[in-house]
Backbone as numpy.savetxt, mean C-alpha at the origin, in Angstrom:
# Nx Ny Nz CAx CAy CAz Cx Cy Cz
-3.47 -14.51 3.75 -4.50 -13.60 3.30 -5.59 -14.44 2.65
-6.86 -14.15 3.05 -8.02 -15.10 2.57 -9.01 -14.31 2.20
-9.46 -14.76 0.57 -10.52 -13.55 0.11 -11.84 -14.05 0.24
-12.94 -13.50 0.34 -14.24 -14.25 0.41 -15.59 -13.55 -0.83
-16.06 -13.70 -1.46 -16.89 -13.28 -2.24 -17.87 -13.27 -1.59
-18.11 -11.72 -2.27 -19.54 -10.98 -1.31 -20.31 -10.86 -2.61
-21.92 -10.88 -2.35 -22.72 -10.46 -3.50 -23.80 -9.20 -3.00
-23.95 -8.68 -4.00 -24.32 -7.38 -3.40 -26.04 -7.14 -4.41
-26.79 -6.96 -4.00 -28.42 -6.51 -5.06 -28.22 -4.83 -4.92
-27.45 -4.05 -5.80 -27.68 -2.90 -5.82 -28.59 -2.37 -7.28
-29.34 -3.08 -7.90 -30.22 -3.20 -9.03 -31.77 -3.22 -8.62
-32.71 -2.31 -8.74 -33.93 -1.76 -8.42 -34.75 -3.43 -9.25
-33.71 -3.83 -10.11 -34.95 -4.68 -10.62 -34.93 -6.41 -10.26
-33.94 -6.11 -9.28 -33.68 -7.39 -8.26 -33.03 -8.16 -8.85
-32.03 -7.36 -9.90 -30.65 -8.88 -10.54 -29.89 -8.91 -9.51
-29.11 -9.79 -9.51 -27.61 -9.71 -8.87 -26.57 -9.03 -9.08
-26.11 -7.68 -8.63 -24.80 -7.22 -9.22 -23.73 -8.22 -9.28
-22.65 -7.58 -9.90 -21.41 -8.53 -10.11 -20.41 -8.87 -8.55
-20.31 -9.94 -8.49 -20.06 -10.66 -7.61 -17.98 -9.34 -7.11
-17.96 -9.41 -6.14 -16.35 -8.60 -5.92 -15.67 -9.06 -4.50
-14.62 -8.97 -4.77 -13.57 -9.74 -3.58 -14.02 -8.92 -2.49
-13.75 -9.18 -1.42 -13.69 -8.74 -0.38 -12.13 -9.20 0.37
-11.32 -8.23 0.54 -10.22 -9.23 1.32 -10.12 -9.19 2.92
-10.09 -10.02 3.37 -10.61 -10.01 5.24 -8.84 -10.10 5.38
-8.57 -8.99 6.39 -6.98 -8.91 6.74 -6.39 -9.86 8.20
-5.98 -11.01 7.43 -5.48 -11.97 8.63 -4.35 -11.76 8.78
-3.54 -12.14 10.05 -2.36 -11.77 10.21 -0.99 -12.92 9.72
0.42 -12.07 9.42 0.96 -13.03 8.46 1.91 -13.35 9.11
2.35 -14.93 9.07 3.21 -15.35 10.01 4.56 -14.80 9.35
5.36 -13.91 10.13 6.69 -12.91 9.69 7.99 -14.52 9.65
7.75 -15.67 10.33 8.87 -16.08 10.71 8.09 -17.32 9.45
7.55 -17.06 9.02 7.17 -18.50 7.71 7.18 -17.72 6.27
6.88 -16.45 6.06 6.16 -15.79 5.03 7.26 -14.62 4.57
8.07 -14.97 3.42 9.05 -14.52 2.51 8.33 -13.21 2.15
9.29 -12.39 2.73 8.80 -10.51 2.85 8.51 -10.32 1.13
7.84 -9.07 0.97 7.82 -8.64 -0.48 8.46 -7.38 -0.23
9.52 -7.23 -1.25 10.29 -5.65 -1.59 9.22 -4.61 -1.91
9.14 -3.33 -1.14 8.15 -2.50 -1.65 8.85 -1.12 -1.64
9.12 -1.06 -3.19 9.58 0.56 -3.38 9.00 1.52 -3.32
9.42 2.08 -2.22 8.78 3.84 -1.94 9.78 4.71 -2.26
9.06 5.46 -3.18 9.48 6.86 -3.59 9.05 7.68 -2.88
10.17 8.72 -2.04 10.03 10.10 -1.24 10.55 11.28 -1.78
9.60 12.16 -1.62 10.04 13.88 -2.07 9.51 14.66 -1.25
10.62 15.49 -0.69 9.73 16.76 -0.22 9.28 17.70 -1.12
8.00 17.60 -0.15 7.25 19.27 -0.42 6.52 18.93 -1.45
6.03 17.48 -2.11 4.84 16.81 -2.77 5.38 15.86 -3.34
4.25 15.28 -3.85 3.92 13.80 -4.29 4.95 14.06 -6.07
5.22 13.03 -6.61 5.81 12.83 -7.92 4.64 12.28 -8.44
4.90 12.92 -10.08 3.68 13.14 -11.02 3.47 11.81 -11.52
1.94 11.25 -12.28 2.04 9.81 -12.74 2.97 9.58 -13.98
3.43 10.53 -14.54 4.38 10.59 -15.97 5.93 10.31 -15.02
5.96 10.70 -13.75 7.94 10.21 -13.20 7.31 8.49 -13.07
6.57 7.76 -13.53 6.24 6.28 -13.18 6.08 6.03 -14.73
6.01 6.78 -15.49 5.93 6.13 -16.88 6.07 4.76 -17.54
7.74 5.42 -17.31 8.83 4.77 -18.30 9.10 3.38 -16.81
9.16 2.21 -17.23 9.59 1.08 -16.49 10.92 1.06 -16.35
11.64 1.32 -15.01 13.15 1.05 -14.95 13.83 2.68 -15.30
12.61 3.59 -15.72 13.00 5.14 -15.55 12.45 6.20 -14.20
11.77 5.00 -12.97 11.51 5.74 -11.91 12.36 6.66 -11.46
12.05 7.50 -10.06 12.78 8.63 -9.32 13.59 8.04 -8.69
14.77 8.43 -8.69 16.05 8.07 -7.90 15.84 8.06 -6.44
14.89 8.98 -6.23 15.16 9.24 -4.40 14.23 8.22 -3.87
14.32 6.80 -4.14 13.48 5.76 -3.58 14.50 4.42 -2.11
13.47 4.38 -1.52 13.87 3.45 -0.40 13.19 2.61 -0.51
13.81 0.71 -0.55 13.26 -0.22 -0.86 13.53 -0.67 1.19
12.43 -1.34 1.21 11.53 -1.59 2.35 11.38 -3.14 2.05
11.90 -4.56 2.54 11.35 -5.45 2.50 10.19 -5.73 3.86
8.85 -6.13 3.48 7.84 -6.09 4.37 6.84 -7.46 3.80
5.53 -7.20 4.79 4.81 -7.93 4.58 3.65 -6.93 4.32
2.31 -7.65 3.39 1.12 -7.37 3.31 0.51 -6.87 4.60
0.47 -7.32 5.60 -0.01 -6.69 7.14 0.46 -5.59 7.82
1.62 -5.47 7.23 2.39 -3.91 7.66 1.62 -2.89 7.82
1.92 -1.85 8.60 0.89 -1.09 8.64 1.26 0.04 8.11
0.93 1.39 8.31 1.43 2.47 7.73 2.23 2.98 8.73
1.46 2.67 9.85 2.88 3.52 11.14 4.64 2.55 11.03
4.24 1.68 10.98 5.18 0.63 10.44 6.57 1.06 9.25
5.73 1.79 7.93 6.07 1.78 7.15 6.63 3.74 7.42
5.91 4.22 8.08 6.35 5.98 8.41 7.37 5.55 9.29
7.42 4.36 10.19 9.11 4.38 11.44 10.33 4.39 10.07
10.20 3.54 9.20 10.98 2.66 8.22 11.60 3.99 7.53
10.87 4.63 6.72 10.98 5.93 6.25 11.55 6.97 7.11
11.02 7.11 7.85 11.20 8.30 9.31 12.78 7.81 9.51
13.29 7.24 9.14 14.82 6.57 9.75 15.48 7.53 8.67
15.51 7.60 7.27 15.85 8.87 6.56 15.87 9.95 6.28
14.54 10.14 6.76 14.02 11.38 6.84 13.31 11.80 8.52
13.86 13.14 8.90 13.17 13.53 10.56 12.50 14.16 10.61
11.66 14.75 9.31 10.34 15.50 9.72 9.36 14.63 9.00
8.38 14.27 10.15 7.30 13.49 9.20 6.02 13.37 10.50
5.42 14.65 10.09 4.40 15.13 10.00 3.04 15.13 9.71
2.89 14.10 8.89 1.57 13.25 8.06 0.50 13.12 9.37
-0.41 13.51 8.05 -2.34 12.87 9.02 -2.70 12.02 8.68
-2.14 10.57 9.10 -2.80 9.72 8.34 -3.40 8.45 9.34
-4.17 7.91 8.65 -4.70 6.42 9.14 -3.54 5.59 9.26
-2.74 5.84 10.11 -1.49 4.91 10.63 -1.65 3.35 11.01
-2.95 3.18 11.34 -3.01 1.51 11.64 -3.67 0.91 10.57
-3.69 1.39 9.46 -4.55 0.56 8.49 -3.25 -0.49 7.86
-3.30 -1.77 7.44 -2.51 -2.40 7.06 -2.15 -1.85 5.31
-1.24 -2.44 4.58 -1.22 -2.59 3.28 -2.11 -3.05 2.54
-2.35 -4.34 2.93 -4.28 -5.22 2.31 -5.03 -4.59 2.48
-4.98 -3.89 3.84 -6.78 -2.95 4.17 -6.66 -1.68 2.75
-5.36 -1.33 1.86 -5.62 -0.47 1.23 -5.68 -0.57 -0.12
-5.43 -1.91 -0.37 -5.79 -2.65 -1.49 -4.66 -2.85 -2.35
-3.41 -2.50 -1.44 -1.79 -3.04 -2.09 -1.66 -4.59 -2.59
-0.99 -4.20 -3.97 -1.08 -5.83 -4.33 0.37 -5.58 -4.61
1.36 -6.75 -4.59 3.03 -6.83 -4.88 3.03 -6.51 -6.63
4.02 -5.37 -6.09 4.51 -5.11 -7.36 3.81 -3.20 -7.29
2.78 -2.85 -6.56 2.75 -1.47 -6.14 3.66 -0.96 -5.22
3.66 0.32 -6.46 4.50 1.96 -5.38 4.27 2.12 -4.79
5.18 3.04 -3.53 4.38 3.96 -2.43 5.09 4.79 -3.00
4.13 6.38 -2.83 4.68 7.42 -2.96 4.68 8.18 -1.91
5.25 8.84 -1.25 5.27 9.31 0.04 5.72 10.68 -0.13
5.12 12.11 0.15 5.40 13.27 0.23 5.59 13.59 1.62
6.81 14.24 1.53 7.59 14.60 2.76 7.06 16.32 2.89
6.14 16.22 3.81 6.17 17.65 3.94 6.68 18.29 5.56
């Protein structure tokens, strides 16, 4: 993964705004590059509130740990899930990777099963 700094003039009086990453999504070699554990929490019938993430080490029980990579995609990550669960139904941007959504290691997924 390789970040590149973009600069942007969104200031009428021609400063420089503040300089911000941009991350360009390269692909990750699976057979060199030590997966990252990514805990997803699933519930049907909606999302879990930001107070069930409170307490550290007091998350929701009904979680599936997923070892993956940053490039994973979401259809990727709905097969993975979809293996526990058989209705999954979601509208989503299925080919966007994890990086394209600005996942950094050590983020949740929360996944509502509807």
């Amino acid at each position: 993964m390789a970040g590149v700094l973009e600069v942007q003039r969104d200031r009428e009086d021609g400063h420089w705004a503040p300089l911000r990453e941009v991350l360009l999504l390269q692909p990750v070699d699976r057979e060199k590059t030590c997966p990252l554990l990514l805990r997803v929490f699933t519930k049907i019938g909606n999302h879990h509130s930001k107070e069930d993430f409170a307490v550290r080490g007091k998350e929701p029980k009904d979680e599936v740990q997923i070892y993956t990579w940053k490039d994973a995609t979401l259809r990727e990550l709905t097969d993975l899930v979809g293996k526990t669960y058989s209705n999954r139904n979601g509208k989503l941007d299925d080919g966007k990777a994890l990086a394209e959504l600005g996942f950094q290691i050590g983020d949740y997924l929360d996944v509502a099963i509807l």
